[in-house]
C-alpha positions, 0 to 999 in steps of 0.5 A: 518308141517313147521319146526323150524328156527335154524338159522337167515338165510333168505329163500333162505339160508336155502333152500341153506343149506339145499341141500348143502349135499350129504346125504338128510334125509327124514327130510330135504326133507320135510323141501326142499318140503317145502321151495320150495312152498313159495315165493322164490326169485330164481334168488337169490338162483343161485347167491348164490349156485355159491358164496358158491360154491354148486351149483352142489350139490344144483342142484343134492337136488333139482332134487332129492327132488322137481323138481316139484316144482321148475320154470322150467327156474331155473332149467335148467339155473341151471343144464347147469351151473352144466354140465359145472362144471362136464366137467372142474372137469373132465378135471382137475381130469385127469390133477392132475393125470398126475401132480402127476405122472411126479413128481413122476418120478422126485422123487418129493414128492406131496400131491394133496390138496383140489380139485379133490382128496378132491372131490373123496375122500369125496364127492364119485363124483369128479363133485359134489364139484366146484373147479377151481385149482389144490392145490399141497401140495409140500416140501419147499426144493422141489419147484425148482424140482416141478417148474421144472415140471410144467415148462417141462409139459407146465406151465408158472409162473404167475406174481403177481397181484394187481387184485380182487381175488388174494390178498391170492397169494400176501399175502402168499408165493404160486408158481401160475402157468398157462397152456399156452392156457388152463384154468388149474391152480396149486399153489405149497403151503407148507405153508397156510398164509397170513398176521398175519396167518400162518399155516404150511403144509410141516410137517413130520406127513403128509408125514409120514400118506399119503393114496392112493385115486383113483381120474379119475381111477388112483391112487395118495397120499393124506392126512390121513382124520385127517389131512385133516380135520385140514387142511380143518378146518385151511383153512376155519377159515383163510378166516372166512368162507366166502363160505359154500362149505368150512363147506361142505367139513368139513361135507362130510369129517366127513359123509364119515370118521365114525370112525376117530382117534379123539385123534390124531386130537386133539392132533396135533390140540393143538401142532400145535396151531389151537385146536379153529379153528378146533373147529369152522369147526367142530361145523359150521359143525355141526350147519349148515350141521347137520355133524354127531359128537361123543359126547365127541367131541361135549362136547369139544367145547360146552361149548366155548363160542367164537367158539358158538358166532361166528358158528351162524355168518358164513357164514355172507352172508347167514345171513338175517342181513349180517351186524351181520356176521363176515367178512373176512375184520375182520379176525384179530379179528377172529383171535385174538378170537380163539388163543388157550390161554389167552397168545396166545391171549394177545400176539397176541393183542400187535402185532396189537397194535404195528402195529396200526392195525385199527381194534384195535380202532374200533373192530366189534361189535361182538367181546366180548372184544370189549371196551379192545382192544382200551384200550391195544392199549392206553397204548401200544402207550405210552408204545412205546413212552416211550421205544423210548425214554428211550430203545436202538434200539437193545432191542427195536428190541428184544422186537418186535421180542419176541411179532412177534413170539409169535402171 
């Protein structure tokens, strides 16, 4: 029987979201079997899982569900670009235990993020979640010692770098370092932020709930799953979902963590002012990878009609009409969109105002206030001409720095 589209996804995608779990149903196998017998275009299927980052686990479904059925030459290119993953997870698993152990020696608090203990953690299997640095969550007091560290254990600062793929480290106050000759990576993070985003993850909560996770049979420290998946929720609204791997690890985290406290998520979610980002995680989660959630958490993000509009864009690129997705170069609106109130939101319009922000005069079609937002922008110009001409530059100050810190 061939089962109902939820989503306007093309065949590729949905065979894509389909595998990329860790747990497939008797139904999903079907919908797999099914897929795999129509015309696919599988060269397409490959790009994909490596843009998304789930190739290792749509090889893993497939092997599983259809190996039958798939061309003989896809799944092998596919399967020898999974071994290839598995050994440097493997390698950077190790490298991440030894991390945290020179740093423990040197009385420096570390939080391994993401990577290898996310992938222990949650996916039950270091090799099953691609990755390709070590995230190291480090005090903000801390960052000479961890520097210190890095440096004695044989890595060498990176310089910034205007090339394609390494905006976020120019953007956001990350310490990038290489291993001389090798092919290992560490930023030192304490913060998650980029322009007009920031998110702060040197809190006194996460130190005070750190759990002990065996990653490559030892044992570090890592984020209690509340936090992580608030974390996890964070980090993957600031890039607009842009990759599925990251709505998996909100899905696998939610799988392998039945009885979280769902009041203390909710609760930190609202004072740290990220409540609607943790909303979009958890119901593109849900939407996509079919994540297990208690009623009343479904009930709490149901009726929000933003966070509903935009789970059925993300990620654009698996939509069958990318254009209709929402797209990282968008991300100040999707910001704009999920500020947790009215307040937030307006105050955070007049920065983009005030900034002349172009996507204030030609907002995406998809967002709601869409004819408003031009309108805030005219009047914001003439308010500004008119307190150039009529405010001293000291209260001209003050009101830029009022509007600043309440975005």
């Amino acid at each position: 029987m061939m089962p109902t589209r939820q989503f306007s996804l093309r065949p590729e995608s949905e065979l894509l979201v389909w595998c990329a779990r860790t747990v497939v149903t008797t139904d999903v196998e079907e919908r797999i079997r099914w897929r795999a017998q129509e015309p696919l275009d599988w060269a397409f299927v490959l790009d994909l899982a490596w843009y998304h980052g789930v190739g290792s686990l749509l090889h893993r479904s497939l092997s599983a569900c259809c190996s039958d059925l798939v061309p003989v030459e896809f799944l092998t290119q596919l399967r020898r670009r999974t071994q290839a993953v598995a050994l440097l997870n493997r390698l950077l698993a190790q490298e991440i235990v030894v991390l945290c152990e020179a740093m423990a020696a040197r009385g420096v608090p570390v939080i391994p993020i993401k990577g290898a203990t996310l992938a222990a953690s949650i996916y039950g299997d270091v090799t099953l979640r691609d990755f390709n640095d070590m995230d190291l969550l480090v005090p903000e007091r801390a960052i000479a010692d961890a520097q210190a560290v890095l440096l004695a254990s044989g890595y060498e600062r990176k310089d910034r770098s205007s090339a394609p793929g390494e905006t976020d480290q120019e953007d956001g106050p990350y310490h990038v370092f290489i291993k001389r000759r090798m092919l290992f990576r560490v930023d030192l993070q304490w913060t998650i932020a980029q322009q007009y985003f920031m998110f702060q993850l040197d809190r006194p909560e996460f130190w005070e709930h750190r759990v002990p996770l065996v990653v490559a049979n030892r044992t570090v420290q890592g984020l209690a799953p509340e936090d992580l998946l608030i974390v996890l929720c964070v980090h993957g609204s600031k890039h607009v979902w842009e990759e599925l791997k990251w709505v998996c690890d909100v899905a696998e985290l939610l799988r392998s963590h039945r009885h979280l406290d769902w009041d203390r998520i909710f609760s930190n979610a609202s004072a740290w002012r990220c409540r609607r980002l943790v909303s979009m995680g958890l119901s593109l989660a849900h939407r996509l990878l079919d994540a297990p959630l208690p009623g009343a958490v479904l009930a709490r993000f149901s009726a929000d009609s933003d966070v509903q509009l935009l789970s059925h864009r993300m990620p654009s690129t698996l939509l069958t009409d990318r254009h209709a997705g929402a797209h990282q170069s968008e991300a100040v609106v999707f910001y704009l969109s999920l500020k947790d109130s009215w307040w937030k939101r307006w105050k955070f319009g007049l920065m983009l105002c005030r900034d002349q922000n172009p996507l204030v005069m030609t907002p995406p079609a998809w967002f709601r206030r869409r004819t408003s937002l031009p309108r805030l922008a005219r009047f914001v110009l003439l308010l500004h001409r008119t307190m150039r001409t009529l405010l001293p530059p000291t209260i001209r100050g003050a009101i830029n720095r009022w509007v600043e810190h309440g975005g």
